[in-house]
Residue frames as a rotation matrix with the C-alpha (Angstrom) as fourth column:
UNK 1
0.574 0.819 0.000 0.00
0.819 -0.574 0.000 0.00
0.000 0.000 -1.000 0.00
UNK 2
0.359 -0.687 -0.632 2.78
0.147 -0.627 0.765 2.28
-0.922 -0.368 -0.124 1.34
UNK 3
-0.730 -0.674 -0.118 4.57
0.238 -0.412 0.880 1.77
-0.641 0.614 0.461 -2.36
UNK 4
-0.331 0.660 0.674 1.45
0.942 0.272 0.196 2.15
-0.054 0.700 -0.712 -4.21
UNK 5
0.831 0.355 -0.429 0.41
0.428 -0.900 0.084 5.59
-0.356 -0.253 -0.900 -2.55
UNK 6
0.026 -0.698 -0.716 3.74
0.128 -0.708 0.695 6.83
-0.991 -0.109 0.071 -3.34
UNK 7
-0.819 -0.351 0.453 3.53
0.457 0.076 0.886 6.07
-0.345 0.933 0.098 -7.09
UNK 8
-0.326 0.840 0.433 -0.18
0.730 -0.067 0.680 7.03
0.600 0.538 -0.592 -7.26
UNK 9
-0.804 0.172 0.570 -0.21
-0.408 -0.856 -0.316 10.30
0.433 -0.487 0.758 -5.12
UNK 10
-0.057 0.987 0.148 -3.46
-0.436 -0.158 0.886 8.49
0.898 -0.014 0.440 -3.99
UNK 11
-0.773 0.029 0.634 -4.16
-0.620 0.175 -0.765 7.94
-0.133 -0.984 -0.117 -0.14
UNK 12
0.166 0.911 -0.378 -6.87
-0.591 0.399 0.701 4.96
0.789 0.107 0.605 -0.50
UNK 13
-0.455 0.026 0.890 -7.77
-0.879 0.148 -0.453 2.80
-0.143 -0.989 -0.045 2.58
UNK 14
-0.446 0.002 -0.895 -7.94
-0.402 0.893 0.202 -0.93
0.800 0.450 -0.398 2.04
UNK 15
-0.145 0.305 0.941 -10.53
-0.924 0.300 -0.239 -2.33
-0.355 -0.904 0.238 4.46
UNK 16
-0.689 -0.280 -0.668 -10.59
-0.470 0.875 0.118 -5.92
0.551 0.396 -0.734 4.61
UNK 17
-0.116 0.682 0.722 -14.31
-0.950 0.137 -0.282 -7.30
-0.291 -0.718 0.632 6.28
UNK 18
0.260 0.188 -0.947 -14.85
-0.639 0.769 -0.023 -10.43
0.724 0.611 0.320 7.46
UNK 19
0.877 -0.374 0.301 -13.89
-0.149 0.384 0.911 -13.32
-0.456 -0.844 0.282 9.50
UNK 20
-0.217 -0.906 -0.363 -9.76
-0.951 0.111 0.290 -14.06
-0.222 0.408 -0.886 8.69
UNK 21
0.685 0.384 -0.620 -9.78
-0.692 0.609 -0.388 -16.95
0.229 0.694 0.682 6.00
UNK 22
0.986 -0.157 -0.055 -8.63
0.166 0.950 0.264 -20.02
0.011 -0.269 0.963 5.38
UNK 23
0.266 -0.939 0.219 -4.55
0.901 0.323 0.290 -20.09
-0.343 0.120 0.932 5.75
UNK 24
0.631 -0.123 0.766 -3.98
0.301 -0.871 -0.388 -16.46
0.715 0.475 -0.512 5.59
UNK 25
-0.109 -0.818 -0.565 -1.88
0.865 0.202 -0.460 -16.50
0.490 -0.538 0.685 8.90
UNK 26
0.205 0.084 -0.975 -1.47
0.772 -0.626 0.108 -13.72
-0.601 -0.775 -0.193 11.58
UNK 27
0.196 0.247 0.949 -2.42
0.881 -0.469 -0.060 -10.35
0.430 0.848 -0.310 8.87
UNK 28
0.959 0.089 -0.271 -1.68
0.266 -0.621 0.737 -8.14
-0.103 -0.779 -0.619 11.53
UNK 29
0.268 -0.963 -0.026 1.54
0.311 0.061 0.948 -9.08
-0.912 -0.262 0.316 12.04
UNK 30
-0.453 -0.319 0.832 2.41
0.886 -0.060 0.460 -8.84
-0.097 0.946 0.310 8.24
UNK 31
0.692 0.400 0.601 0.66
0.587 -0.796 -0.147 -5.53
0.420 0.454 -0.786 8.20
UNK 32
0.983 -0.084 -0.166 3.05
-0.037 -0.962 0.270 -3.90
-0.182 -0.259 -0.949 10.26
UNK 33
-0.184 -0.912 0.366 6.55
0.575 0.202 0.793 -5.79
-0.797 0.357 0.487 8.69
UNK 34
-0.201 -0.175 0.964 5.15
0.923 -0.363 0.127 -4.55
0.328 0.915 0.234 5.27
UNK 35
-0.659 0.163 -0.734 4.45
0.503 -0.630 -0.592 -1.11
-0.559 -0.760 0.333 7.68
UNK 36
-0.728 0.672 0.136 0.93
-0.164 -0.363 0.917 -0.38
0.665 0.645 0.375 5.90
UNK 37
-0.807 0.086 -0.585 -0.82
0.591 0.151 -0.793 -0.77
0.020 -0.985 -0.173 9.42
UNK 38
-0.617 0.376 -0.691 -2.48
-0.228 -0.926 -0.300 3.14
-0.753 -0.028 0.657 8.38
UNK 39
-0.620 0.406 -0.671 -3.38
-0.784 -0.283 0.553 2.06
0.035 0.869 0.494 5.03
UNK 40
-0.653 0.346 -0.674 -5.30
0.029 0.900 0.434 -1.47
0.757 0.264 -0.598 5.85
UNK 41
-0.440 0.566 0.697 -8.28
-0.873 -0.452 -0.184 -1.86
0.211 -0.689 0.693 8.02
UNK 42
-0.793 0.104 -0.600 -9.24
0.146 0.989 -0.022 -5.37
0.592 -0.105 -0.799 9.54
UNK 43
-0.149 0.982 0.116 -13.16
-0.699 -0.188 0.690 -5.33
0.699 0.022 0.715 9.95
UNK 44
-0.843 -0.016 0.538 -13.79
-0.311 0.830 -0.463 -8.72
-0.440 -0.557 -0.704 11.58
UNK 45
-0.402 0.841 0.362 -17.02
0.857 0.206 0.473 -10.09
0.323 0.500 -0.803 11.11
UNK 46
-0.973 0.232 -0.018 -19.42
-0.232 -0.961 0.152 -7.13
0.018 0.152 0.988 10.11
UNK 47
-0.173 0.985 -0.029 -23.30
0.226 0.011 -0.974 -6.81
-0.959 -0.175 -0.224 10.51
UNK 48
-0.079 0.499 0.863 -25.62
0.943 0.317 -0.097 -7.04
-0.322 0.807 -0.496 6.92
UNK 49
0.958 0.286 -0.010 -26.21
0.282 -0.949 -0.142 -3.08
-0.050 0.133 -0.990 7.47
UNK 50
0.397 -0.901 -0.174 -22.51
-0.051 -0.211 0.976 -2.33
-0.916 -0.379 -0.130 8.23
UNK 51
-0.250 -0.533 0.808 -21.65
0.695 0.483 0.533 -4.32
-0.674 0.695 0.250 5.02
UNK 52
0.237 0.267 0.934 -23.94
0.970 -0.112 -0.214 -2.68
0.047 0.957 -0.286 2.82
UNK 53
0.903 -0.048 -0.427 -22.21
0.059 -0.970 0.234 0.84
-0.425 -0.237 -0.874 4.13
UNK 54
-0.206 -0.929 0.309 -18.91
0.382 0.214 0.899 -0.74
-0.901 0.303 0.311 3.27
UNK 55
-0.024 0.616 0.788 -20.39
0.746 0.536 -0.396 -1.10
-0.666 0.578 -0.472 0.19
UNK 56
0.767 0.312 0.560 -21.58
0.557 -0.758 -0.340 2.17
0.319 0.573 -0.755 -1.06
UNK 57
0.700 -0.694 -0.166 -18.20
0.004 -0.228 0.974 3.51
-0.714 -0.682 -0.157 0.62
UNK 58
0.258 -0.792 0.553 -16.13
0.175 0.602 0.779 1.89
-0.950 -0.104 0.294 -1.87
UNK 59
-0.241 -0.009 -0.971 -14.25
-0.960 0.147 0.237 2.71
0.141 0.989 -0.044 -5.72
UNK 60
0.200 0.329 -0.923 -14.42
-0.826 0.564 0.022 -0.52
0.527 0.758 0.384 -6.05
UNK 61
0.742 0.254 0.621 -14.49
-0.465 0.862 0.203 -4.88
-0.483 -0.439 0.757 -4.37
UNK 62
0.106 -0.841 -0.531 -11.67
-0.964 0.044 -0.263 -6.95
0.245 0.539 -0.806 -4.71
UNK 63
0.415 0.262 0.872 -12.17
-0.555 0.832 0.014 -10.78
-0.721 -0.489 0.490 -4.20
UNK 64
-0.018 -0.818 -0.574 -9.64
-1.000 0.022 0.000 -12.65
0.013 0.574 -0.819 -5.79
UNK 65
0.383 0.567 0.729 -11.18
-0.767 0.635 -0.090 -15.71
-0.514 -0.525 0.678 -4.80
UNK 66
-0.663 -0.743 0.091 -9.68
-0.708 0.662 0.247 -18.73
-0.244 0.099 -0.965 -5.32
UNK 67
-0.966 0.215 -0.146 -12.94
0.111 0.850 0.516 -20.73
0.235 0.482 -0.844 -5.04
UNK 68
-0.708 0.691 0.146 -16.18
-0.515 -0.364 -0.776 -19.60
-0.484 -0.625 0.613 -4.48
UNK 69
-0.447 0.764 0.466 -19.94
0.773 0.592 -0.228 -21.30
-0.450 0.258 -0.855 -4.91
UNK 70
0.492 0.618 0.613 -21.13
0.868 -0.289 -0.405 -18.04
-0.073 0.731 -0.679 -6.16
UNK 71
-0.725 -0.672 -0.154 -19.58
0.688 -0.694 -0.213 -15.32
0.036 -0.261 0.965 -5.05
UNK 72
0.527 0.817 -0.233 -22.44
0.849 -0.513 0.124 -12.76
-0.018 -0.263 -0.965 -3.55
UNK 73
-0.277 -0.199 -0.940 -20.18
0.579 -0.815 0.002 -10.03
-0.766 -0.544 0.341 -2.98
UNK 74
-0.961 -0.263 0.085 -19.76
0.223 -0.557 0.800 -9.01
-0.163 0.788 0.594 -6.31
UNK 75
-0.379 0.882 0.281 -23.50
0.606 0.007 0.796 -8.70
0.699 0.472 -0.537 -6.77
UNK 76
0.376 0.099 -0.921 -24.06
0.835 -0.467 0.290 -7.35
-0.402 -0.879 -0.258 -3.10
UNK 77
-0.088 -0.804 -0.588 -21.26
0.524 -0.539 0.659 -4.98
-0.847 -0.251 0.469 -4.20
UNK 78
-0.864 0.211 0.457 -22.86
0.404 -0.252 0.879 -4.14
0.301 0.944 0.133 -8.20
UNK 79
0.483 0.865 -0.138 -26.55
0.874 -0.468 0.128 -3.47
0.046 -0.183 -0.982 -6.59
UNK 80
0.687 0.506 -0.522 -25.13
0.642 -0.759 0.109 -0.30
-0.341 -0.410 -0.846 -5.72
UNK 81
0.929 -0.369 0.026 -22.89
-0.203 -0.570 -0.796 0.70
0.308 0.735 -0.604 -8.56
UNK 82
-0.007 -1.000 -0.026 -19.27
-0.888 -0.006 0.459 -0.75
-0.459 0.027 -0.888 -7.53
UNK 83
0.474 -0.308 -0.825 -17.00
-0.648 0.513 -0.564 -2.58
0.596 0.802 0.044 -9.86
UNK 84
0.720 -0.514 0.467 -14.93
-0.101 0.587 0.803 -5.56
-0.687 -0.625 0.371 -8.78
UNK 85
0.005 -0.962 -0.272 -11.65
-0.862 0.134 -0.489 -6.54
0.507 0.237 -0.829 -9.49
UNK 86
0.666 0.359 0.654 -12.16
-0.448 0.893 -0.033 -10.83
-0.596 -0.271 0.756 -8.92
UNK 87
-0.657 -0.295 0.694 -10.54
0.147 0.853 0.501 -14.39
-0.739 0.431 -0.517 -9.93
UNK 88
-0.512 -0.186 -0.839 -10.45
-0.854 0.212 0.475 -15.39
0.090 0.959 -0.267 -13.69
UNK 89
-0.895 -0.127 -0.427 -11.59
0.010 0.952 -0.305 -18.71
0.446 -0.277 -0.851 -12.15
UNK 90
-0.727 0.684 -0.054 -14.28
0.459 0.427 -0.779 -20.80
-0.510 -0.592 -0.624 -10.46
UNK 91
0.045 0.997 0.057 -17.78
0.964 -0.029 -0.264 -19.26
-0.262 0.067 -0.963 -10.75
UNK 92
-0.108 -0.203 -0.973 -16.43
0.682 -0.727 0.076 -15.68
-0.723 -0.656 0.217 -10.71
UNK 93
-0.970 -0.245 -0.003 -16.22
0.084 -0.345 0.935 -14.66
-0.230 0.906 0.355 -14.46
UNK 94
-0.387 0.899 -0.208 -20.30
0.774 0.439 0.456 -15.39
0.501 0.016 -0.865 -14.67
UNK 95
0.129 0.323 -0.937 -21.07
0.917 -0.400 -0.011 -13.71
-0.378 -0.858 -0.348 -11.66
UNK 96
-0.571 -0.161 -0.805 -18.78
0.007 -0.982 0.191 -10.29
-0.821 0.103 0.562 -12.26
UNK 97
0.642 0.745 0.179 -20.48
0.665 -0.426 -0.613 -9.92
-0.381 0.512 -0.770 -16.10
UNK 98
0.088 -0.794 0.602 -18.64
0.894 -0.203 -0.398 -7.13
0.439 0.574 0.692 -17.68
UNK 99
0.880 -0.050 0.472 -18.55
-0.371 -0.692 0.619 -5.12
0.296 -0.720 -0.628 -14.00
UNK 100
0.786 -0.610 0.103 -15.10
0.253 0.469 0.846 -6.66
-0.564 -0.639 0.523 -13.30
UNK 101
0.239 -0.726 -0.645 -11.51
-0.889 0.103 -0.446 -6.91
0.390 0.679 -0.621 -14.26
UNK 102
0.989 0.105 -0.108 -10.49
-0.067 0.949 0.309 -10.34
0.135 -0.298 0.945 -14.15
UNK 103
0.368 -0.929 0.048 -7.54
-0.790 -0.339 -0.511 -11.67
0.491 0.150 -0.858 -12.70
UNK 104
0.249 -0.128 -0.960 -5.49
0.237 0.969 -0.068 -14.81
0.939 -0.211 0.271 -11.99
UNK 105
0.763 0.228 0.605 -6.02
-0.521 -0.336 0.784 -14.80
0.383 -0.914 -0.138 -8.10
UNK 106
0.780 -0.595 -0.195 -2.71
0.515 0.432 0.740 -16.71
-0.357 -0.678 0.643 -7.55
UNK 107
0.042 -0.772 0.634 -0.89
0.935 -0.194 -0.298 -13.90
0.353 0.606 0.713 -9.13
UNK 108
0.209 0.178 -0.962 0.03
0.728 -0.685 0.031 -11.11
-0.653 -0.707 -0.273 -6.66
UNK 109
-0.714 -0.372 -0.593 1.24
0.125 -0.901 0.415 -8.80
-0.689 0.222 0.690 -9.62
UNK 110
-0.687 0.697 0.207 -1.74
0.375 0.095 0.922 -9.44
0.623 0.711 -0.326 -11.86
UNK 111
0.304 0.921 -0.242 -4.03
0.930 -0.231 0.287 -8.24
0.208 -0.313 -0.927 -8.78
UNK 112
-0.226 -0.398 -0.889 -1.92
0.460 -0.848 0.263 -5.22
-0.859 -0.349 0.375 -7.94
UNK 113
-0.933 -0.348 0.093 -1.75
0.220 -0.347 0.911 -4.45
-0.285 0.871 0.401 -11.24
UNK 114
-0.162 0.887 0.433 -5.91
0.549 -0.283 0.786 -4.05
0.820 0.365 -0.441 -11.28
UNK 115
0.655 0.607 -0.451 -6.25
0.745 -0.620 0.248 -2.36
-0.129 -0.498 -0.858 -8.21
UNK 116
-0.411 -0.656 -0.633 -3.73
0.417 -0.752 0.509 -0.31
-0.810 -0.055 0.583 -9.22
UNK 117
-0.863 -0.104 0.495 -5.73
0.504 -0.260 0.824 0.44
0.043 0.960 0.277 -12.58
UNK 118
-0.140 0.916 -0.377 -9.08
0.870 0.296 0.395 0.15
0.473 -0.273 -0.838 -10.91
UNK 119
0.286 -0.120 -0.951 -7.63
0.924 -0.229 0.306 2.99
-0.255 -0.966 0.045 -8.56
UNK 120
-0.688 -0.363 -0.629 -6.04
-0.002 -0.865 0.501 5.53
-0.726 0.346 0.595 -11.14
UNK 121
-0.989 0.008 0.149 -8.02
0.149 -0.055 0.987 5.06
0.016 0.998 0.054 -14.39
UNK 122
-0.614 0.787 0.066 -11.34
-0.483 -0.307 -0.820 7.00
-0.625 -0.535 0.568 -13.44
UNK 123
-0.416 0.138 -0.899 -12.54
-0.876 0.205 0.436 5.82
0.245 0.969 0.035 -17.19
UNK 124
-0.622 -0.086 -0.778 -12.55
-0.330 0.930 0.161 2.27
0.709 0.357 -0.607 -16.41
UNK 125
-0.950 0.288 -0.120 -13.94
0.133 0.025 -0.991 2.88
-0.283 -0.957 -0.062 -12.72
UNK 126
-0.314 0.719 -0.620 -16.55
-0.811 -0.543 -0.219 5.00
-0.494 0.434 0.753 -14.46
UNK 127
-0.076 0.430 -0.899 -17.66
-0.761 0.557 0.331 2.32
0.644 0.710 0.285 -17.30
UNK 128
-0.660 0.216 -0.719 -17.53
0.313 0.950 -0.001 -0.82
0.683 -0.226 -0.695 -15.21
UNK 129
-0.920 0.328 -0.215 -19.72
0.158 -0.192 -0.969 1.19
-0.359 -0.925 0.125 -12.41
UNK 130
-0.591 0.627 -0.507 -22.04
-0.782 -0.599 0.171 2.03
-0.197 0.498 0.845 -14.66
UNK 131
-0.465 0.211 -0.860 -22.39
-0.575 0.667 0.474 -1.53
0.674 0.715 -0.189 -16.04
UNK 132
-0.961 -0.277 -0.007 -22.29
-0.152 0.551 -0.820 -2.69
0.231 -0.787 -0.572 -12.06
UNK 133
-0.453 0.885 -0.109 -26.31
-0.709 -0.431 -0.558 -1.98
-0.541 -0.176 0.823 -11.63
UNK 134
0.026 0.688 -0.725 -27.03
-1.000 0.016 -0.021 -4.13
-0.003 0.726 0.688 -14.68
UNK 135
-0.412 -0.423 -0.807 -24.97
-0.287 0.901 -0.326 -7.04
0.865 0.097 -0.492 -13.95
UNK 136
-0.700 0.271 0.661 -26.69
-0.668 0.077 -0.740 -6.97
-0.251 -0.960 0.127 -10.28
UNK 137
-0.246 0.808 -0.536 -30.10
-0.967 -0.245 0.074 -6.96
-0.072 0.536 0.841 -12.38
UNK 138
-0.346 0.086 -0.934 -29.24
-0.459 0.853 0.248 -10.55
0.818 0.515 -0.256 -13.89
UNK 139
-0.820 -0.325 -0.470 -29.03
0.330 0.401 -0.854 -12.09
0.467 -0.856 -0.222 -10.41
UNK 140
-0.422 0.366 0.829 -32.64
-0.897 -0.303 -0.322 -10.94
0.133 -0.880 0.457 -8.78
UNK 141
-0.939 -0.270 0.215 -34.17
-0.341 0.813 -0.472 -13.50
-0.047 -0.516 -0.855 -6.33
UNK 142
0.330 0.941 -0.072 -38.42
-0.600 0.150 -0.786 -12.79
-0.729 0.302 0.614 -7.43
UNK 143
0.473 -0.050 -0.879 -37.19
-0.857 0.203 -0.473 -13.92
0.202 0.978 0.053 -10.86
UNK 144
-0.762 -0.618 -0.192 -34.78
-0.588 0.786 -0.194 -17.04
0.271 -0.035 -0.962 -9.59
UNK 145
-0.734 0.592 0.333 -37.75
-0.104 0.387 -0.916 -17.99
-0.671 -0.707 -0.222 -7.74
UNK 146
0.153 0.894 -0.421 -40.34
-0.691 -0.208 -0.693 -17.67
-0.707 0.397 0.586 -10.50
UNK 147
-0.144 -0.692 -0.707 -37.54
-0.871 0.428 -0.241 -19.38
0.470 0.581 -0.665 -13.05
UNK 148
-0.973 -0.154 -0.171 -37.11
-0.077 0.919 -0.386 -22.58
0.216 -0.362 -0.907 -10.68
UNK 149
-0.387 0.724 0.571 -41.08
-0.307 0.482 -0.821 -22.82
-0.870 -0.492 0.035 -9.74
UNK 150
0.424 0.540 -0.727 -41.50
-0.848 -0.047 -0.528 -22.97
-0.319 0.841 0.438 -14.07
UNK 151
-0.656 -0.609 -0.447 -38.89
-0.602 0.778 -0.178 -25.97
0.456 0.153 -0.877 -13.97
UNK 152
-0.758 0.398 0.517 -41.10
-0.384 0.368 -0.847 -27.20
-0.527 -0.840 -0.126 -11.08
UNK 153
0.036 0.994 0.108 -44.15
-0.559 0.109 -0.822 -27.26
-0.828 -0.030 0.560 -13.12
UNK 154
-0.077 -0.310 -0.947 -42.63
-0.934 0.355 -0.040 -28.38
0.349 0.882 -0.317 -16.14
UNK 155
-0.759 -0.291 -0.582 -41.40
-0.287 0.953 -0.102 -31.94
0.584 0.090 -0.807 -14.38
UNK 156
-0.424 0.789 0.444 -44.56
-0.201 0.397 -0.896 -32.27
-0.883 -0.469 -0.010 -12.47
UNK 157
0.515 0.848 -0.130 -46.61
-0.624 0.266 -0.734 -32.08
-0.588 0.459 0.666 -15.94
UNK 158
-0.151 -0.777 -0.611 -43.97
-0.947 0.291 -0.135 -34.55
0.283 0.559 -0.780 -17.39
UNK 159
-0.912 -0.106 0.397 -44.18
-0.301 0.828 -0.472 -36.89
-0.279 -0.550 -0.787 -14.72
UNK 160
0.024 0.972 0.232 -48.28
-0.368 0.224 -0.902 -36.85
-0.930 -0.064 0.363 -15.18
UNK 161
0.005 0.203 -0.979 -47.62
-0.987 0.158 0.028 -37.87
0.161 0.966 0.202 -18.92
């Protein structure tokens, strides 16, 4: 963070909410060897309302996710106009829609390297926020619910054949 502000005059505040995943080790501690302590915020676990302040707070969601079953943030995190900056991988490419830059989430210079675009390049911030709203859109839960009771009725009037 510390070399990132210095190249990008920009002072952003990386807040990190949540419980502490899987094998990520003692983040603390590594925040204050890499001495970015100021620039990182460790949430713990956060409250549904809390989140969705994060939320509208934010240029932009970064979830680099290695594996995920859907990946809610990014939708949580599009309802209200922010872009992400997510994994190439798993379910994630689907989900983000064309609100995202993708990126290979075991590559630490391939994610710097978007939040470092994500962060200067107002352009790109701008166009994928825009798009973030629409890609939310795909993803409401009346419609999943209407969608899966028309599957429902379908293999009931099958079965009666």
């Amino acid at each position: 963070m510390r070399c990132f502000r210095s190249r990008s005059g920009k002072n952003l505040l990386l807040v990190i909410a949540g419980g502490q995943g899987w094998r990520l080790g003692d983040l603390r501690e590594r925040m204050v060897r890499h001495e970015i302590e100021s620039d990182v915020r460790l949430t713990g676990y956060v409250t549904d309302s809390d989140l969705a302040v994060l939320y509208r707070r934010a240029k932009f969601l970064v979830m680099p996710s290695l594996y995920e079953g859907f990946g809610f943030p990014i939708i949580e995190a599009n309802g209200v106009g922010v872009p992400v900056v997510t994994s190439n991988m798993s379910s994630m490419p689907e989900v983000a829609g064309g609100a995202a830059l993708l990126v290979d989430p075991t590559n630490v210079q391939d994610i710097s390297a978007a939040m470092g675009r994500m962060a200067l390049d107002n352009a790109l911030r701008s166009r994928l926020a825009e798009k973030a709203p629409l890609n939310a859109l795909r993803f409401d839960w009346r419609k999943s619910a209407l969608d899966l009771a028309a599957v429902f009725e379908l293999a009931i009037t099958a079965r009666r054949r």
